[in-house]
N, C-alpha and C positions, 0 to 999 in steps of 0.2 A: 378549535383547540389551539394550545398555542405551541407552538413551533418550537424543536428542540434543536440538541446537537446529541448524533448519533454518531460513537467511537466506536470503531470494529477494527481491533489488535488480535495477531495471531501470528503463526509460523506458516512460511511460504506454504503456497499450494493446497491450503486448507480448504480455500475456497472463496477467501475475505473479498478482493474483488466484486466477483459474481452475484457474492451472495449482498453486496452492498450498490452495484448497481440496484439489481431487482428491488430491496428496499425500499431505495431512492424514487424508482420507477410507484410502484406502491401506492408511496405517501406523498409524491411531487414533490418531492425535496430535491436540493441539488447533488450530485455525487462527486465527490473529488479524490484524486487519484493517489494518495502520496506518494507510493511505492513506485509510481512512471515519471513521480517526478523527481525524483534519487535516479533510476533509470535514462532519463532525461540528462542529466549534468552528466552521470559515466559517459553515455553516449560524448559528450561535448568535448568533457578529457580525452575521450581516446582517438578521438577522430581531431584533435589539437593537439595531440603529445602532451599533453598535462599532465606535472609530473607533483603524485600527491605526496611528494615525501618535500617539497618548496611550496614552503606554507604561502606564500609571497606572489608565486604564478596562481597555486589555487584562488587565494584572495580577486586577485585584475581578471582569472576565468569568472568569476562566479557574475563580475561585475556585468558580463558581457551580455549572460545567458537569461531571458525572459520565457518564461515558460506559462503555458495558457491552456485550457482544456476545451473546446467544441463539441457537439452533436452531431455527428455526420450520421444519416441515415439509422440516426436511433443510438449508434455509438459512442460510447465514450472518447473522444481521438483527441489523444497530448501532440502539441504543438511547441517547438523550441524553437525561438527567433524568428518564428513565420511560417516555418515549413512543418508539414507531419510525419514527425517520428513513429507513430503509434510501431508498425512493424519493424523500426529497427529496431527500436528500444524493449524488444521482447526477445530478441537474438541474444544465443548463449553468450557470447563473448563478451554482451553485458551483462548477461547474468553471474558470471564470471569476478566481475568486477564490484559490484553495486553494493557488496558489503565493506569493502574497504574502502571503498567515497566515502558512505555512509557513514563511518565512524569519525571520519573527520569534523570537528566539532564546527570549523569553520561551519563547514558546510550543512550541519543540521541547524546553526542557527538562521543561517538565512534560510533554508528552505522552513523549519518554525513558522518564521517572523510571516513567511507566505502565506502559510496555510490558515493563520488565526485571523490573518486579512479577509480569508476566501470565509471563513469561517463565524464574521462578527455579526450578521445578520440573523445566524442558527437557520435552521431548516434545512440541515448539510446531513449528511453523512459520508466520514471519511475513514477511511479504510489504511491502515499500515502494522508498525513497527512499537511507537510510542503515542499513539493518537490519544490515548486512557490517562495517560504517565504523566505527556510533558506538553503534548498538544494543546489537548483542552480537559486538563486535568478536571475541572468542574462538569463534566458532561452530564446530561441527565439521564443519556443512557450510553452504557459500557459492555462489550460482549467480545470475549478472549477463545478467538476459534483455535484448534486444533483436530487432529488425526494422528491415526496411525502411520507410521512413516515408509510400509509399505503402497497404502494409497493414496498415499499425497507422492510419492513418486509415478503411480500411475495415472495418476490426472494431470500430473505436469506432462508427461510423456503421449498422451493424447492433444493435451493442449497447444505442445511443436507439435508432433504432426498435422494439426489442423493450419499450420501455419510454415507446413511445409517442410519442416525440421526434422532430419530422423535420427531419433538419439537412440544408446539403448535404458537400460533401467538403472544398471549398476552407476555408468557416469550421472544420468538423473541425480539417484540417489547420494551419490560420493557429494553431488555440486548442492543439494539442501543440507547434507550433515554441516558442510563448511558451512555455508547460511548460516542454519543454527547456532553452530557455537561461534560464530565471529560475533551476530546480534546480540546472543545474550551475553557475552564477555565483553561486549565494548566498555569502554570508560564512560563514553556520552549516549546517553538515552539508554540503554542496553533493554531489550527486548522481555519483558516480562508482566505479567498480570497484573491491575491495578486490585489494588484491595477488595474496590467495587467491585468491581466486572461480575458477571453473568459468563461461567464457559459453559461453550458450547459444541460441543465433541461430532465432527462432520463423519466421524467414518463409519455410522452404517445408517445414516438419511441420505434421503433424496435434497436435490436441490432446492426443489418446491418448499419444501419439509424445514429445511435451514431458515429459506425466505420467510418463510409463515411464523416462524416461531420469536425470529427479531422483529417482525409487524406487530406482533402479539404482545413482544416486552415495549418495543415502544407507545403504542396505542395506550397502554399502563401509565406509562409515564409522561405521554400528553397528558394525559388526563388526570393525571396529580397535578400537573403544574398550569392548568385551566385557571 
């Protein structure tokens, strides 16, 4: 069958990651990260005083920053300049920040220009923000996760603590409302459904259940495009 590109757009803590690993896992395709790597650059500004309101420092940071994804032990692990970020880059304090990088246009066009690199072969599926929209608007399959935004707080709030973080629910909550309306109100890319898309509502399936059902729409559309 012939190889596609599978876009998975939605609102933080849906589940898009996971459930776009597992996919990848699936069908052998390759998985690619967007959202760690928006994650990735925050990380870079903040740990270099990068100051995003000097279009001019952003620009010579962006220059610097090479970002790469590996398999370690089955994992997905984002790598910036060499070294593995994967567990800082999940720390609140970028999570904090990662919507107001992101709006910066600069900076969604080089991280774009990246992904459609990662992404000119097909047989990808990537996971974010605008992957549907502006990524690769042409995709053959498109799917717009969301939840209810009480447990998409409680899956982010399991998910620190499995990573050592103890948050309680209300900050969870308060730090995805801002998410929310920062991505859908941006100027550049703003966070919203492609006309295509296929939603797919996570809050009362199972994991498995998600997985299966994007194998199912893409399976469909190999096989259209045979």
């Amino acid at each position: 069958m012939k190889k596609i590109i599978i876009a998975i757009d939605g609102y933080s803590a849906c589940g898009k990651s996971t459930t776009a690993k597992r996919v990848a896992e699936e069908l052998g395709y390759a998985y690619i990260d967007s959202g760690a790597m928006y994650r990735a650059v925050t990380l870079y500004f903040l740990d270099n005083h990068v100051s995003i309101t000097n279009l001019k420092e952003v620009e010579r940071a962006l220059e610097k920053i090479n970002i790469h994804f590996e398999n370690i032990s089955g994992a997905n692990t984002t790598f910036l300049n060499g070294a593995n970020v994967e567990k800082q880059i999940r720390k609140m304090n970028v999570s904090n920040h990662v919507s107001e990088v992101s709006t910066l246009a600069v900076v969604r066009h080089a991280m774009v220009a990246q992904q459609r690199a990662m992404g000119k072969r097909k047989g990808v599926v990537m996971d974010g923000r605008d992957i549907g929209t502006v990524v690769f608007p042409d995709a053959e399959l498109k799917v717009f996760m969301t939840a209810e935004m009480g447990i998409r707080a409680g899956r982010r709030q399991l998910e620190l603590l499995e990573k050592g973080q103890a948050l309680n629910l209300d900050e969870i909550r308060e730090n995805l409302e801002k998410r929310d309306h920062i991505d859908a109100t941006r100027e550049e890319s703003p966070l919203r459904k492609a006309d295509d898309a296929v939603i797919l509502d996570t809050s009362g399936i199972t994991l498995e259940e998600q997985v299966q059902q994007v194998v199912a729409l893409a399976k469909e559309k190999m096989m259209e495009n045979a």
